[in-house]
C-alpha positions as a Markdown table, in Angstrom:
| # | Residue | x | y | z |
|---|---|---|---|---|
| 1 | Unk | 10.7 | 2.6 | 13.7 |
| 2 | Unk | 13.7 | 0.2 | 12.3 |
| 3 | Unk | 15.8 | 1.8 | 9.5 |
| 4 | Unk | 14.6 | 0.9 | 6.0 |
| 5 | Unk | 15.7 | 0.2 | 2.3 |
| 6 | Unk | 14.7 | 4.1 | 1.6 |
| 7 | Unk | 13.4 | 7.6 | 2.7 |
| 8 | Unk | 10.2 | 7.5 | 0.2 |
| 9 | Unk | 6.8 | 5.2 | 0.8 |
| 10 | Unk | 3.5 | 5.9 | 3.0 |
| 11 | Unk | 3.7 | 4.0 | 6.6 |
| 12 | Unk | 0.5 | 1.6 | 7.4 |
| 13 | Unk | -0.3 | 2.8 | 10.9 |
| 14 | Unk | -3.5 | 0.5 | 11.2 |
| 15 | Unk | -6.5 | -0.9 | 9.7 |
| 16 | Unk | -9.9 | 0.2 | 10.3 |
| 17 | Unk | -12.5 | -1.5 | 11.8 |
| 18 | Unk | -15.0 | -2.0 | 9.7 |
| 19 | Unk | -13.8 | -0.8 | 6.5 |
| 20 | Unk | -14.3 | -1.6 | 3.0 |
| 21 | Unk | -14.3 | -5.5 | 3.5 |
| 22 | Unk | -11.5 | -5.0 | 1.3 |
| 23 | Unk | -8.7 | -7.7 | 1.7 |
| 24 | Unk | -5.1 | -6.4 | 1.1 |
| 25 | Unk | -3.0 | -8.1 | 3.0 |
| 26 | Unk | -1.5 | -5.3 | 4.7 |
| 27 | Unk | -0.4 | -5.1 | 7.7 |
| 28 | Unk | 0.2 | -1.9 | 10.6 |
| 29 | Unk | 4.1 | -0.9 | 10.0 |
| 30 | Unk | 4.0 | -2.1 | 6.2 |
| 31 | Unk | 5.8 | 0.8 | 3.9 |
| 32 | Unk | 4.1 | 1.3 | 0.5 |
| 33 | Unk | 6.7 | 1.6 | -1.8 |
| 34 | Unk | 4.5 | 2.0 | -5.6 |
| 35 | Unk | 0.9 | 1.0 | -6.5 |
| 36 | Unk | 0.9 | -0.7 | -10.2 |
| 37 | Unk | 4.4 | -0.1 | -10.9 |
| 38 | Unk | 4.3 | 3.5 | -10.0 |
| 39 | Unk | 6.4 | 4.8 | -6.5 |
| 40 | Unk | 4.2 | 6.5 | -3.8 |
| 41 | Unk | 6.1 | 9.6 | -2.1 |
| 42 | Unk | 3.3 | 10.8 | 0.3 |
| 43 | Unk | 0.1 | 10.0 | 1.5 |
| 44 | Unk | -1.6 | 12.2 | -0.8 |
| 45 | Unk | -0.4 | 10.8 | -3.4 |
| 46 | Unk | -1.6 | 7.3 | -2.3 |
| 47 | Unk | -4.9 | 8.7 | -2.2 |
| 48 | Unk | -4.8 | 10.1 | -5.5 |
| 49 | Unk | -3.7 | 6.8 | -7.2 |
| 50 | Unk | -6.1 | 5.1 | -5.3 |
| 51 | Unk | -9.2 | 6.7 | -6.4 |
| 52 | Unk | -8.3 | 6.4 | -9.8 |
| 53 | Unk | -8.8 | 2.4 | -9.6 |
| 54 | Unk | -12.3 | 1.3 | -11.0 |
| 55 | Unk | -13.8 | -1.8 | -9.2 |
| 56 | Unk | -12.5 | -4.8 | -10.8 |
| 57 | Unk | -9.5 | -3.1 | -11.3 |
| 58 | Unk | -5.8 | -5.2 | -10.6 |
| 59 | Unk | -3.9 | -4.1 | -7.6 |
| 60 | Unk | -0.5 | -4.4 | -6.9 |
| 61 | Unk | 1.0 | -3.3 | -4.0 |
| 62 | Unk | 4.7 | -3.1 | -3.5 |
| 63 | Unk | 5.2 | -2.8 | 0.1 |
| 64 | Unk | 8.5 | -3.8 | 2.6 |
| 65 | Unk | 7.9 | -5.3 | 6.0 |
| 66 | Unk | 10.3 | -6.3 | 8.3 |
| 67 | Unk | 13.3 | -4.9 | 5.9 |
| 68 | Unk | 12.2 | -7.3 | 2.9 |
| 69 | Unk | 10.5 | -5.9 | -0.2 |
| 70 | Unk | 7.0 | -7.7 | -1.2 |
| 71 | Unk | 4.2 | -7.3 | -3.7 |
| 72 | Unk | 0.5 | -8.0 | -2.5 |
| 73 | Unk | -1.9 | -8.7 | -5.2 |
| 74 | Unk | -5.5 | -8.0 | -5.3 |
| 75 | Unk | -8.7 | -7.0 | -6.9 |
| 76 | Unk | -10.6 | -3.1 | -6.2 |
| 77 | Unk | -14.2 | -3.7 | -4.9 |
């Protein structure tokens, strides 16, 4: 894996087939760095944050691929 900004964020390792249907935008070696504003240290914390969304809830995502910080935007079904 290439070095990145920081030690902290969950690593997408893929998407699954099938799923949710849910559009993110991520991608397999994207970092999550924070959900709405708030850092991600671990995985189960991910989780946590995640199921605490209502559908029709705003998402943001800040994630870094390829070394460069982004924000992905999108809308819990």
């Amino acid at each position: 894996m290439p070095a990145t900004r920081t030690d902290s964020g969950v690593v997408v390792l893929a998407q699954t087939a099938g799923g949710s249907g849910l559009e993110t935008g991520l991608e397999p070696g994207d970092i999550i760095r924070a959900i709405n504003h708030s850092p991600v240290q671990s995985g189960a914390q991910l989780q946590s944050r995640v199921h605490e969304i209502k559908s029709g809830d705003p998402v943001v995502l800040q994630i870094e691929r390829n070394g460069k910080l982004q924000y992905l935007a999108f809308e819990m079904e």
